[in-house]
C-alpha positions as a printed NumPy array, in Angstrom:
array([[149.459, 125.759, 123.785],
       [146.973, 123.366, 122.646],
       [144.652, 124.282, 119.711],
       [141.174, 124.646, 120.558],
       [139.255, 122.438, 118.178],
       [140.338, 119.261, 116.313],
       [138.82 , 120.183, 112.907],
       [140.973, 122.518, 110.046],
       [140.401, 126.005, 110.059],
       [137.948, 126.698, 107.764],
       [135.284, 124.473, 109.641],
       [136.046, 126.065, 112.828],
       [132.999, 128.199, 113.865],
       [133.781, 132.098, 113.654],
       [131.792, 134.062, 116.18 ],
       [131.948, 137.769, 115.667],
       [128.419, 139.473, 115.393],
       [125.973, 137.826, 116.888],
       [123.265, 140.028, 114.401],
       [124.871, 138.291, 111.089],
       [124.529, 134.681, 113.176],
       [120.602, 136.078, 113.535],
       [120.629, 137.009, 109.732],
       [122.301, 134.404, 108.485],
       [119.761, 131.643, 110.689],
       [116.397, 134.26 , 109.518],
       [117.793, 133.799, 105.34 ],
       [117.549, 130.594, 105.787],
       [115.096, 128.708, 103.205],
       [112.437, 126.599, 103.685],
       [111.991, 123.688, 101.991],
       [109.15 , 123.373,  99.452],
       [106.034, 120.991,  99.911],
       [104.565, 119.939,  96.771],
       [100.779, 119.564,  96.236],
       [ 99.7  , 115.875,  95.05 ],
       [ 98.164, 116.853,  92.585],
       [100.764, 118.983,  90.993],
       [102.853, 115.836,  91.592],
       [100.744, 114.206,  89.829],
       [100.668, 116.551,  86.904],
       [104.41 , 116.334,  86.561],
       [104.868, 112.603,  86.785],
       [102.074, 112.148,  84.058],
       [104.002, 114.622,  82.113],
       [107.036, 112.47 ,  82.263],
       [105.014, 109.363,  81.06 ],
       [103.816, 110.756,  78.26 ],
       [107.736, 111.435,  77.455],
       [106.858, 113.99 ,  74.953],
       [109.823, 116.471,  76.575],
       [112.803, 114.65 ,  78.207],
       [113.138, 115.078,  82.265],
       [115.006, 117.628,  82.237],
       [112.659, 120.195,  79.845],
       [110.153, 118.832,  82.368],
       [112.019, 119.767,  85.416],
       [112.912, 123.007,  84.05 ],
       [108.719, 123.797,  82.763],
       [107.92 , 123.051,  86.135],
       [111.049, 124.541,  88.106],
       [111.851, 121.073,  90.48 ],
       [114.805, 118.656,  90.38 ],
       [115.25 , 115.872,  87.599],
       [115.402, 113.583,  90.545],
       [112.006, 114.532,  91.765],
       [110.531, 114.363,  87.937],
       [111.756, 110.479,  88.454],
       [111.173, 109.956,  91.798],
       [107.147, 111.006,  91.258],
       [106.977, 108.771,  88.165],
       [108.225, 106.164,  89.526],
       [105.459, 106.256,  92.96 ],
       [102.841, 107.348,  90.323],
       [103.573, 104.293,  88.005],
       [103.132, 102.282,  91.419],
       [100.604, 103.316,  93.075],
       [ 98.656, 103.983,  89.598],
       [ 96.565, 100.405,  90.214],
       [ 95.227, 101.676,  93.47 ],
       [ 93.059, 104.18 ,  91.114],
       [ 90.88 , 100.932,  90.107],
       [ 89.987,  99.573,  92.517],
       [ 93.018,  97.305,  94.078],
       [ 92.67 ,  98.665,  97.091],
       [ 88.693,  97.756,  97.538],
       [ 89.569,  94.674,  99.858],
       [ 91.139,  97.239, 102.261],
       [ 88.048,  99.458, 102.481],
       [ 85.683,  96.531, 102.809],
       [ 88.081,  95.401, 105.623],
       [ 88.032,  98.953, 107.536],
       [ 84.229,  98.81 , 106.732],
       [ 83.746,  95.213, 108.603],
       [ 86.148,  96.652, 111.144],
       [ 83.903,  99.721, 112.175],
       [ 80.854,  97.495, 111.849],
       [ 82.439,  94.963, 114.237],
       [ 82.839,  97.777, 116.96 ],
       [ 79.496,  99.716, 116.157],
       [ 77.429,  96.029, 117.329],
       [ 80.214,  95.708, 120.304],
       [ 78.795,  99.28 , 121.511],
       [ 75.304,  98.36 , 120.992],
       [ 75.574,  94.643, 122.927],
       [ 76.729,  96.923, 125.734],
       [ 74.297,  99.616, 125.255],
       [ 71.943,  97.113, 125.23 ],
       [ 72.915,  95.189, 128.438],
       [ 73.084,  98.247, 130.316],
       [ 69.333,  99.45 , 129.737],
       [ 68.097,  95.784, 130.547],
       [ 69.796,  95.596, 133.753],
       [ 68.479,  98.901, 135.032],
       [ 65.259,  98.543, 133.355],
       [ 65.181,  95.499, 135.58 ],
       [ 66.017,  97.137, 138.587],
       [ 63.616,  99.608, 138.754],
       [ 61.098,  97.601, 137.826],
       [ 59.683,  98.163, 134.407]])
């Protein structure tokens, strides 16, 4: 007789209640989402290296990994905060400018052709 799956036993899936399968799915947990700004409370916590990562991980009850990971992105993104990103808000602001006169030339071209029409 030939076995019915190709893994070792203790991988093979063991149906006998379907209610525990229910449980077992329902206990699952969720995984946390972290506020930015609590990230950002952590990582400048770690810069100021006045506790090592993991007394900060442990205060804040997350991973060591996430203590460097946040750091790291805040250290990064950190020159954003003055100002190095102004070139890409003038762009977005010539962007939306661009399409606000494009609405207005056709606006515009509508009214005169059916002002002309009827005459006034």
């Amino acid at each position: 007789m030939m076995p019915l799956y190709n893994t070792p036993p203790k991988f093979r899936p063991v149906v006998k209640d379907r209610k525990m399968i229910k449980l077992a799915i329902d206990m699952r947990q969720k995984r946390r989402k972290f506020e930015p700004g609590f990230k950002a409370q952590v990582a400048l916590a770690a810069i100021r290296e006045k506790m090592t990562t993991a007394e900060i991980a442990q205060k804040f009850s997350v991973s060591p990994n996430h203590v460097a990971q946040w750091k790291k992105e805040f250290l990064k993104n950190s020159s954003k905060a003055f100002g190095a990103d102004k070139k890409d808000s003038m762009e977005d602001k010539l962007e939306s400018l661009y399409s606000k006169i494009g609405k207005l030339e056709v606006e515009r071209d509508f009214l005169k052709k059916n002002l002309w029409k009827t005459g006034l």
